[in-house]
PAGU-661918 format. One record per atom (N, C-alpha, C): residue number from 1; residue in one letter; y, z, x. Coordinates in steps of 0.02 Angstrom, whole numbers, plus 50000, padded with zeros to 5 digits. Layout:
BEGIN
   k r     y     z     x
 NUM A     Y     Z     X
...
***
This chain:
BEGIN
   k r     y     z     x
   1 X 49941 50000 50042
   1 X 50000 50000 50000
   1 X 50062 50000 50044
   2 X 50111 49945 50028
   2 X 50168 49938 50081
   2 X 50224 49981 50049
   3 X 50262 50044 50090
   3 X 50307 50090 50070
   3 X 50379 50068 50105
   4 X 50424 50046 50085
   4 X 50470 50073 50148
   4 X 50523 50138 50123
   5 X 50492 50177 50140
   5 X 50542 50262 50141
   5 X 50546 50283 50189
   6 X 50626 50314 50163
   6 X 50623 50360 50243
   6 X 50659 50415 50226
   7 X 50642 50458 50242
   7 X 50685 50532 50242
   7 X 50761 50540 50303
   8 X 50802 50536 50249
   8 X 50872 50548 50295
   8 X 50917 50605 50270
   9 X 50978 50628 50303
   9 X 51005 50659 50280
   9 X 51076 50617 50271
  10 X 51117 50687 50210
  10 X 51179 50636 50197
  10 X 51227 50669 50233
  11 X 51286 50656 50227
  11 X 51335 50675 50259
  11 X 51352 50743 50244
  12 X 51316 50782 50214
  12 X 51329 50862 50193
  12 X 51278 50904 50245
  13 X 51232 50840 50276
  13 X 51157 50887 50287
  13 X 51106 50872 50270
  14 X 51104 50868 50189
  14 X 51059 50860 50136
  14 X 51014 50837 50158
  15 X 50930 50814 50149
  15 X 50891 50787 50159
  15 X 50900 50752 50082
  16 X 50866 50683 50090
  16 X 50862 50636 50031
  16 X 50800 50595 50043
  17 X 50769 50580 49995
  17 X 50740 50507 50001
  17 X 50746 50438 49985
  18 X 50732 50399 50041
  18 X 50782 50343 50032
  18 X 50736 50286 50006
  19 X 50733 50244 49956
  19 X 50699 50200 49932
  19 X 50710 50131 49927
  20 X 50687 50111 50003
  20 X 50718 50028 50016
  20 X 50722 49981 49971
  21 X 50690 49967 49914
  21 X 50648 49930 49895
  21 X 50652 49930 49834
  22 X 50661 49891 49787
  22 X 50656 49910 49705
  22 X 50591 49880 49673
  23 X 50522 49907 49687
  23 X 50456 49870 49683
  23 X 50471 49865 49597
  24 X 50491 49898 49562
  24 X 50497 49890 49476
  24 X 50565 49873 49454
  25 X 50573 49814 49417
  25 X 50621 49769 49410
  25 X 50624 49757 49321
  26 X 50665 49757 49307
  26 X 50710 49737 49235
  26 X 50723 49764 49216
  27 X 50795 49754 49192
  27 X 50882 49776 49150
  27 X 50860 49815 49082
  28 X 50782 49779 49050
  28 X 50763 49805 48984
  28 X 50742 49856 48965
  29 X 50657 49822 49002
  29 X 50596 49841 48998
  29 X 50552 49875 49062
  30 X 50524 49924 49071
  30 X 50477 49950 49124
  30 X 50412 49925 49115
  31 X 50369 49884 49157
  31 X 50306 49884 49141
  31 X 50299 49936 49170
  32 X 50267 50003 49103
  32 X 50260 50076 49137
  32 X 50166 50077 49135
  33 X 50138 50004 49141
  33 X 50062 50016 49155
  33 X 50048 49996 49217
  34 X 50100 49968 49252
  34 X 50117 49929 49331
  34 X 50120 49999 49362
  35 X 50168 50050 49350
  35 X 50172 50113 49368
  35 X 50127 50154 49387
  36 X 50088 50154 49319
  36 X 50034 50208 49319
  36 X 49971 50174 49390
  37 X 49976 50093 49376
  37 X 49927 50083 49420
  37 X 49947 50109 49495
  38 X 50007 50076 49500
  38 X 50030 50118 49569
  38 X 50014 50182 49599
  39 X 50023 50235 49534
  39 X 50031 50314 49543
  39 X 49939 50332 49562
  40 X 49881 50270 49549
  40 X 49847 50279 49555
  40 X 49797 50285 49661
  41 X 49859 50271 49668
  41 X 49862 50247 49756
  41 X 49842 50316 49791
  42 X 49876 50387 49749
  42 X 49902 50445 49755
  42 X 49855 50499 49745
  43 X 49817 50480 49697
  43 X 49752 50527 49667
  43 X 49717 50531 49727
  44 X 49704 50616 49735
  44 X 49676 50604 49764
  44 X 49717 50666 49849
  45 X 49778 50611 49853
  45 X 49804 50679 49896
  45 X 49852 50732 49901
  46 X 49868 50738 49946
  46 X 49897 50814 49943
  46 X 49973 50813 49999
  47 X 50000 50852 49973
  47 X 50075 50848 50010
  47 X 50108 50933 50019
  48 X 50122 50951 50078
  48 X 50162 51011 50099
  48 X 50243 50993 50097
  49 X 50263 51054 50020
  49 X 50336 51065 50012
  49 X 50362 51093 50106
  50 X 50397 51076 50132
  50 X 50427 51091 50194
  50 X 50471 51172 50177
  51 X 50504 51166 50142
  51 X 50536 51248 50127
  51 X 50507 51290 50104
  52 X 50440 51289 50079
  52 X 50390 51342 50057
  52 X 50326 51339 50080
  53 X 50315 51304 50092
  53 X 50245 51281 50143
  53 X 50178 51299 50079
  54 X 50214 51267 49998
  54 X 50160 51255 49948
  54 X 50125 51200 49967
  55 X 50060 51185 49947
  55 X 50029 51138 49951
  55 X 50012 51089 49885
  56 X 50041 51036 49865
  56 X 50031 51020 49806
  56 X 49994 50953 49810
  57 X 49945 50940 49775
  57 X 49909 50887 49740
  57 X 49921 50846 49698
  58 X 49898 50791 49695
  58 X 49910 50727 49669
  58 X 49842 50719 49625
  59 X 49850 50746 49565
  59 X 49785 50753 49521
  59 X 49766 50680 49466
  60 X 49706 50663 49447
  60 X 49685 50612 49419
  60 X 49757 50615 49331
  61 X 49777 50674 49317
  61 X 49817 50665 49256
  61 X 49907 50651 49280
  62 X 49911 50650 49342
  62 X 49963 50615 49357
  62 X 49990 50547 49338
  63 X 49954 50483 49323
  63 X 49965 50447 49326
  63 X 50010 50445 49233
  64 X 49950 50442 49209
  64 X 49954 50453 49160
  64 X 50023 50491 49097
  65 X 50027 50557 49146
  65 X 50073 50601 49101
  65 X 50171 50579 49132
  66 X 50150 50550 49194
  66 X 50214 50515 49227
  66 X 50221 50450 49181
  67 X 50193 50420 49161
  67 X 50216 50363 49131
  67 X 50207 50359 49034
  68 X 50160 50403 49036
  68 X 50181 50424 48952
  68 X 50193 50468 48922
  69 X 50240 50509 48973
  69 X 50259 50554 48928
  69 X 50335 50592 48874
  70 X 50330 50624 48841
  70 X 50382 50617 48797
  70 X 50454 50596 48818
  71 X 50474 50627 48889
  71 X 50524 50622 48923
  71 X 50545 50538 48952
  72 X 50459 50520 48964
  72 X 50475 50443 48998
  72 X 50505 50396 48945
  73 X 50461 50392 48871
  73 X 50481 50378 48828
  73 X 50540 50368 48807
  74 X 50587 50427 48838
  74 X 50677 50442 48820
  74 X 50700 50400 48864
  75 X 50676 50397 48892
  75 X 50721 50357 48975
  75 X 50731 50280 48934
  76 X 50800 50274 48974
  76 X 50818 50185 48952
  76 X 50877 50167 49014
  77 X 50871 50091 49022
  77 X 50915 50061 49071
  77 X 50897 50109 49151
  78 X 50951 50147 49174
  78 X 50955 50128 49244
  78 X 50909 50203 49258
  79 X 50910 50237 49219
  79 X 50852 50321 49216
  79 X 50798 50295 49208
  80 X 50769 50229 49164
  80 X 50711 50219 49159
  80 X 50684 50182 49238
  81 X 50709 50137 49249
  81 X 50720 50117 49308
  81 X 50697 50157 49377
  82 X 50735 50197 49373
  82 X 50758 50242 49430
  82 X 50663 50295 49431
  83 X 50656 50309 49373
  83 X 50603 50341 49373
  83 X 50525 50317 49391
  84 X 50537 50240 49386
  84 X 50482 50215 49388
  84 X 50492 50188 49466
  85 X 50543 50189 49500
  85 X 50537 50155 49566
  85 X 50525 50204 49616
  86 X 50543 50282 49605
  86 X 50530 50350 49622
  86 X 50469 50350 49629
  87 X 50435 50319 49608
  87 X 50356 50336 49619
  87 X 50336 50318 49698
  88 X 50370 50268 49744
  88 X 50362 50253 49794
  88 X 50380 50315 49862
  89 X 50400 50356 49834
  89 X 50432 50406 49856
  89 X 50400 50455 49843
  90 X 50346 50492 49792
  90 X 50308 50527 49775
  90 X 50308 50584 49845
  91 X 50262 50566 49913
  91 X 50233 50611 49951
  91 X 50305 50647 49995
  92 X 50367 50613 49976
  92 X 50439 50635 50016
  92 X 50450 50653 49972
  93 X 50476 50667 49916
  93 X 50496 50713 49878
  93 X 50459 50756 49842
  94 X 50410 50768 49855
  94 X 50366 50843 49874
  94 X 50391 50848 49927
  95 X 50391 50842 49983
  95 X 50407 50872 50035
  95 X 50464 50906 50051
  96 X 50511 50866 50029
  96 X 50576 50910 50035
  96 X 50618 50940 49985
  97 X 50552 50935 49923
  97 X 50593 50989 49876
  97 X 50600 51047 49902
  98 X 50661 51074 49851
  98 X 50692 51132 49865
  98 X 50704 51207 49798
  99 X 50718 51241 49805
  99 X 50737 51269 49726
  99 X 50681 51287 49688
 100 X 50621 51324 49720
 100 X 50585 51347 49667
 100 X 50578 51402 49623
 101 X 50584 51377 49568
 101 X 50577 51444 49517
 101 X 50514 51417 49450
 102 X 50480 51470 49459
 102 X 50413 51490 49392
 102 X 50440 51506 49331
 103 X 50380 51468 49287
 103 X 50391 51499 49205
 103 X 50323 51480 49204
 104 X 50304 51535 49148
 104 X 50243 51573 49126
 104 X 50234 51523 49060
 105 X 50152 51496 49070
 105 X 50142 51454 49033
 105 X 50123 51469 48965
 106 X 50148 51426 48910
 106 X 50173 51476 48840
 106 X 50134 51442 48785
 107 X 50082 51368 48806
 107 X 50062 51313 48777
 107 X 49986 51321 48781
 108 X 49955 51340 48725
 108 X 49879 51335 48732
 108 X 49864 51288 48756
 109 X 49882 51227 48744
 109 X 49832 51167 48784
 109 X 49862 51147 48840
 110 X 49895 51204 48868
 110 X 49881 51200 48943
 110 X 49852 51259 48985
 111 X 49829 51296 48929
 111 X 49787 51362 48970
 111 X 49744 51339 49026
 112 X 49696 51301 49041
 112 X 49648 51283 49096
 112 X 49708 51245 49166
 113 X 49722 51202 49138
 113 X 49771 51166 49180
 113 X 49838 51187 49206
 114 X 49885 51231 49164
 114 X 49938 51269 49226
 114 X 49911 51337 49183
 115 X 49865 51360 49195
 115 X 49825 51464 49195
 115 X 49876 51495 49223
 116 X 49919 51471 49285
 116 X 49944 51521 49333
 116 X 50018 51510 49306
 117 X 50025 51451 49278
 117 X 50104 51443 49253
 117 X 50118 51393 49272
 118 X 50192 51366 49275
 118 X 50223 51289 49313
 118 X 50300 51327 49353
 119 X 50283 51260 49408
 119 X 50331 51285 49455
 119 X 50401 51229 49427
 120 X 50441 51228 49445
 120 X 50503 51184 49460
 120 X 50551 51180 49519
 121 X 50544 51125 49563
 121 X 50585 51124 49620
 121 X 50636 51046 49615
 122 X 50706 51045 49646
 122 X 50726 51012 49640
 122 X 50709 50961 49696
 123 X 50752 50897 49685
 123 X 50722 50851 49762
 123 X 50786 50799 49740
 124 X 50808 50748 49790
 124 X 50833 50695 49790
 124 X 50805 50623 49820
 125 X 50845 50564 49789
 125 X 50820 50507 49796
 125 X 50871 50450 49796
 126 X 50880 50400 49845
 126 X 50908 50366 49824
 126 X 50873 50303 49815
 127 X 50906 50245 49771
 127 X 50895 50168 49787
 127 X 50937 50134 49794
 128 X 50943 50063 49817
 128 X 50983 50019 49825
 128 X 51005 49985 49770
 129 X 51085 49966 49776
 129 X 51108 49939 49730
 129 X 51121 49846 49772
 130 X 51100 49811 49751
 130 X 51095 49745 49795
 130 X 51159 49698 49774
 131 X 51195 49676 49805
 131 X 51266 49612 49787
 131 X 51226 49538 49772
 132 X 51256 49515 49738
 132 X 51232 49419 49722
 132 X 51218 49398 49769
 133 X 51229 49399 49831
 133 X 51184 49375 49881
 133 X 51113 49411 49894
 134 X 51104 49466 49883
 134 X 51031 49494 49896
 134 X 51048 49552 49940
 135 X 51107 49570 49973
 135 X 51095 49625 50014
 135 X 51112 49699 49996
 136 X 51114 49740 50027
 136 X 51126 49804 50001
 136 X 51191 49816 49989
 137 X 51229 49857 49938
 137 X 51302 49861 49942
 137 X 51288 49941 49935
 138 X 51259 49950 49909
 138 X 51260 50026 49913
 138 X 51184 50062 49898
 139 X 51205 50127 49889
 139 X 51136 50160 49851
 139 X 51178 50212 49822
 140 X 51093 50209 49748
 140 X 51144 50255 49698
 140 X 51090 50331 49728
 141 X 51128 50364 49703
 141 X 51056 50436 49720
 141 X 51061 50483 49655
 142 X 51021 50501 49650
 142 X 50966 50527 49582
 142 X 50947 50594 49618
 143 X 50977 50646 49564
 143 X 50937 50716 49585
 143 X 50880 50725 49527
 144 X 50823 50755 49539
 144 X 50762 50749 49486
 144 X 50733 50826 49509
 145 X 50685 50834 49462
 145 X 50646 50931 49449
 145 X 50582 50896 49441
 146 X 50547 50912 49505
 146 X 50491 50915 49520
 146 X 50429 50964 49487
 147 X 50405 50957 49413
 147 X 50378 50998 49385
 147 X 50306 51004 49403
 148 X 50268 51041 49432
 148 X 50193 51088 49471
 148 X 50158 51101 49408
 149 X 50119 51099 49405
 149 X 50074 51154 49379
 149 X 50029 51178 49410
 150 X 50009 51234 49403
 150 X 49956 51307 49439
 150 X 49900 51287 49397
 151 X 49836 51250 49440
 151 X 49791 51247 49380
 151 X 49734 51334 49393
 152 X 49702 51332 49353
 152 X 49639 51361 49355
 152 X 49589 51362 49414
 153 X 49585 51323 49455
 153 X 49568 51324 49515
 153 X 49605 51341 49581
 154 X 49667 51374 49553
 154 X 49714 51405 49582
 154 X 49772 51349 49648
 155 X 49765 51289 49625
 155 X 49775 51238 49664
 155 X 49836 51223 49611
 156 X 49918 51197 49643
 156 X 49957 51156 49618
 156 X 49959 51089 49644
 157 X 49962 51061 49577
 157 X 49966 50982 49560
 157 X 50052 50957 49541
 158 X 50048 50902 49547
 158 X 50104 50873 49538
 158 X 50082 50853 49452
 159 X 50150 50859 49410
 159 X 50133 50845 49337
 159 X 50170 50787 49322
 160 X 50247 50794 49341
 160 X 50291 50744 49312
 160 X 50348 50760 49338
 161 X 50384 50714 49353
 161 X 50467 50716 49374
 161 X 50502 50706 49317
 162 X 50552 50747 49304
 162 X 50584 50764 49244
 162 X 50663 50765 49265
 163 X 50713 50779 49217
 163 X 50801 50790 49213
 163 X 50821 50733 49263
 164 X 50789 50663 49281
 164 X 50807 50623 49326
 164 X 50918 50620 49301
 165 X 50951 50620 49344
 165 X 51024 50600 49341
 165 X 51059 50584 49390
 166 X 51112 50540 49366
 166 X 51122 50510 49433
 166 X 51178 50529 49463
 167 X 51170 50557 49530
 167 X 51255 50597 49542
 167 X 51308 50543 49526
 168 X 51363 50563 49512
 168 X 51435 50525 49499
 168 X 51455 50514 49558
 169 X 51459 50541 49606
 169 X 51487 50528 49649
 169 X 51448 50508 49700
 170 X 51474 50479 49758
 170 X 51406 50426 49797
 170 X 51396 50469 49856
 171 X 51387 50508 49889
 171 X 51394 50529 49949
 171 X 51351 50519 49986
 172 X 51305 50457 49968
 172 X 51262 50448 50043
 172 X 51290 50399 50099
 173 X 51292 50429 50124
 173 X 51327 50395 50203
 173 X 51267 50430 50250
 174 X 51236 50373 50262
 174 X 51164 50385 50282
 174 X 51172 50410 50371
 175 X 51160 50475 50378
 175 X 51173 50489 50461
 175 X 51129 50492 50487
 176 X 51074 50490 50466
 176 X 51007 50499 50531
 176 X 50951 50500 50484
 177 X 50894 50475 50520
 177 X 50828 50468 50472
 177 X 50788 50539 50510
 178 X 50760 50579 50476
 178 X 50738 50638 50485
 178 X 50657 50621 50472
 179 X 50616 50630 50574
 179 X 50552 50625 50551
 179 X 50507 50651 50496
 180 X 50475 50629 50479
 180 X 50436 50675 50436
 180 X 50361 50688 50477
 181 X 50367 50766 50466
 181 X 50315 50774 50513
 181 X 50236 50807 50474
 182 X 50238 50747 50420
 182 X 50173 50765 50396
 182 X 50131 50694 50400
 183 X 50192 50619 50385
 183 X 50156 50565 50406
 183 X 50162 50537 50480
 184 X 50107 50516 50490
 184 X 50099 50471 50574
 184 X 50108 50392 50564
 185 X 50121 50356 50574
 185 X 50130 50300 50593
 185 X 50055 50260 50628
 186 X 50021 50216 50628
 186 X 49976 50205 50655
 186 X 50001 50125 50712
 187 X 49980 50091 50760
 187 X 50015 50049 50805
 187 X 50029 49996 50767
 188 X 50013 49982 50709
 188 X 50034 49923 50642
 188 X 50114 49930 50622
 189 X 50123 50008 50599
 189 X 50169 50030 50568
 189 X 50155 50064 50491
 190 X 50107 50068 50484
 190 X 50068 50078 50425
 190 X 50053 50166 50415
 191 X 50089 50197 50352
 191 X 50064 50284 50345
 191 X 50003 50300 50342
 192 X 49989 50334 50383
 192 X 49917 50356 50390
 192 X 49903 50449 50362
***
């Protein structure tokens, strides 16, 4: 699967993730079954939050509850968009979420699946905004709440990215790409 992300910071500090690439395309419509197939790349592994050193999973109901669920449904134009191209970004924003706070799970039919409760951490993202010729003129950036759940096997999973919005104001002025020191590079160029 070809990614191009990179973790940078903005001119505050901030860590962000940066999303070269707009793999999901149209003004309208999301093909949100293109998505899910994507999200299916993911099942399977696992990613360390960097400010808490949680370990969270990429579970077989990911795909699924990311692309149908009540919230995705709401999304239209540049939120719907934005949410479905975020998916390329998945294993970096686990990583550098930030902001965690618990709530106690209140929903019978999720007793087995978040038993321990759901977490919420925040994260950022940007994408490119491209000019009539094709090149980059800017990027917009999107702060989003990274919602966990604690299953029953005492393991957190990734559930759904939720409150996607897009800051008003632009402040990425991209200063440095910040290794990430959970993926390696292999002599191709390829995440390993």
């Amino acid at each position: 699967m070809d990614r191009k992300v990179d973790i940078m910071c903005d001119t505050d500090g901030t860590e962000i993730v940066v999303i070269h690439d707009i793999r999901f395309k149209g003004k309208r419509n999301i093909d949100w079954n293109e998505v899910e197939e994507y999200l299916k790349f993911f099942v399977g592994d696992f990613y360390t939050i960097i400010e808490t050193n949680d370990l969270i999973y990429i579970g077989k109901d990911l795909p699924d509850e990311y692309t149908g669920s009540k919230y995705t449904h709401t999304l239209k134009g540049g939120n719907a968009k934005a949410k479905a191209n975020a998916v390329q970004g998945i294993p970096e924003l686990i990583q550098i979420s930030k902001n965690k706070r618990f709530k106690k799970n209140l929903e019978t039919k999720h007793d087995m699946n978040a038993k321990y409760g759901w977490y919420r951490y925040t994260s950022r993202f940007a994408l490119p905004v491209y000019n009539e010729c094709g090149e980059v003129e800017r990027f917009n950036v999107f702060d989003v709440e990274m919602v966990i759940r604690h299953d029953a096997n005492g393991k957190m999973y990734l559930y759904d990215i939720l409150n996607i919005k897009k800051e008003t104001s632009n402040p990425l002025s991209l200063m440095r790409t910040v290794k990430n020191p959970f993926l390696t590079n292999d002599n191709n160029g390829n995440l390993e």
